[in-house]
C-alpha positions, 0 to 999 in steps of 0.5 A, a space after each residue: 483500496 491502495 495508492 501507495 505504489 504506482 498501482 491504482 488498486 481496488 477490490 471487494 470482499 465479502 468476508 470470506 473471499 475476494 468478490 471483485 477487483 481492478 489493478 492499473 499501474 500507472 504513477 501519474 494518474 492516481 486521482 483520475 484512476 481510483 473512483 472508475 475503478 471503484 466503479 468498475 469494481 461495484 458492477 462487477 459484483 453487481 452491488 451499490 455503493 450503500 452496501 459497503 460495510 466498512 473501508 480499509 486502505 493502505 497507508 503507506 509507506 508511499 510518496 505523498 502525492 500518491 498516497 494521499 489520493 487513497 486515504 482522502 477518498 476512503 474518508 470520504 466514503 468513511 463519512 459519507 457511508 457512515 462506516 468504519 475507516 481501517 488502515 493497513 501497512 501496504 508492505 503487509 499487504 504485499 508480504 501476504 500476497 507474496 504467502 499466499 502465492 507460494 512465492 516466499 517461505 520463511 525469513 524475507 522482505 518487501 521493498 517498494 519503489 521510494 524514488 530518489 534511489 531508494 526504496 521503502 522496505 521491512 523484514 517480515 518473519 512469515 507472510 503475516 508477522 513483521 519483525 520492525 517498523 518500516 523504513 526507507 533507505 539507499 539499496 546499497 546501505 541495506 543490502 548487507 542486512 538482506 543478504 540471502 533473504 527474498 526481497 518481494 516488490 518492485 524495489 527487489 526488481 529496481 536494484 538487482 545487484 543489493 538484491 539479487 533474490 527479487 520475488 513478486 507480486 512486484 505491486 501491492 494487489 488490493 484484494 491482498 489488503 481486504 483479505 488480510 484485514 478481513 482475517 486480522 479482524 476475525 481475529 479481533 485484531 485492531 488496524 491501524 488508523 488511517 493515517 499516511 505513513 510517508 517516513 519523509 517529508 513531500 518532496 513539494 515544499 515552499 521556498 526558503 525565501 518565499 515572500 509574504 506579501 501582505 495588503 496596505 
């Protein structure tokens, strides 16, 4: 499952392959979307929650609000199942989506929506091999160091003009993410742990001046 965009995105895979999925786009409505989908996602293959073996979610990078919706219920199902909990860039979730469409080869990047007129983003040498750490920036400050690369995701779409090469998938597609996992497992890679990666701080955060007020 993956919150970090403004996809609500869930699938199942078996190990092998992609068994279900659902995709919503909708910013505002992460913690109202994410269980229904789960739900739609388990009668589609016609199984139970119980026969889950293992949980990956994406980290990030995604604003809080979003973000955390998705690493809070995969802990829950983590602890409540008594399963392995794995994290995953979403960036890679969507630079390996991209590979797997056709829509890249070579040398690009992934750039996602940040808001406030930026935008996460990370080079990537191929579809499974980032070449740094993700980080979050103005278009403008990062466009000379993109020139000529595709940039995939809705962060290329938003600002044609630093990046003119725009590529889909422009959302991360959580069936992307499970297969991705599933093939660095095989490979006996570890994941990440199932941290949120913001690269800023909340844009909620409590006043300066607030007053303590303190009983007698």
């Amino acid at each position: 499952m993956d919150t970090a965009t403004p996809a609500v995105t869930v699938a199942l895979h078996d190990g092998t392959s992609v068994v279900a999925s659902s995709g919503q786009v909708d910013a505002r409505r992460h913690g109202e979307l994410l269980l229904p989908a789960v739900d739609r996602v388990l009668a589609e293959a016609g199984v139970k929650l119980d026969a889950v073996t293992g949980v990956v979610v994406g980290v990030g990078p995604g604003p809080y609000t979003g973000l955390r919706v998705g690493l809070v219920t995969a802990a829950t199902f983590g602890s409540a199942l008594a399963v392995p909990v794995h994290g995953i860039c979403t960036l890679d979730g969507l630079a390996y989506a991209a590979g797997q469409d056709g829509g890249v080869e070579g040398p690009f990047a992934v750039a996602t929506d940040a808001r406030r007129k930026e935008v996460y983003w990370a080079r990537y040498e191929d579809a499974r091999t980032r070449t740094g750490e993700p980080a979050v920036d103005r278009p403008a400050d990062i466009a000379r160091a993109l020139a000529g690369l595709p940039v995939v995701g809705a962060g290329a779409a938003l600002y044609p003009e630093a990046f003119p090469d725009a590529r889909g998938p422009e959302h991360v597609a959580a069936g992307a993410l499970a297969a991705l996992a599933a093939e660095r497992l095989a490979a006996g890679q570890e994941l990440l742990e199932p941290q949120p990666l913001y690269l800023r701080r909340p844009d909620a955060q409590v006043p300066n001046n607030y007053k303590v007020v303190t009983p007698k």
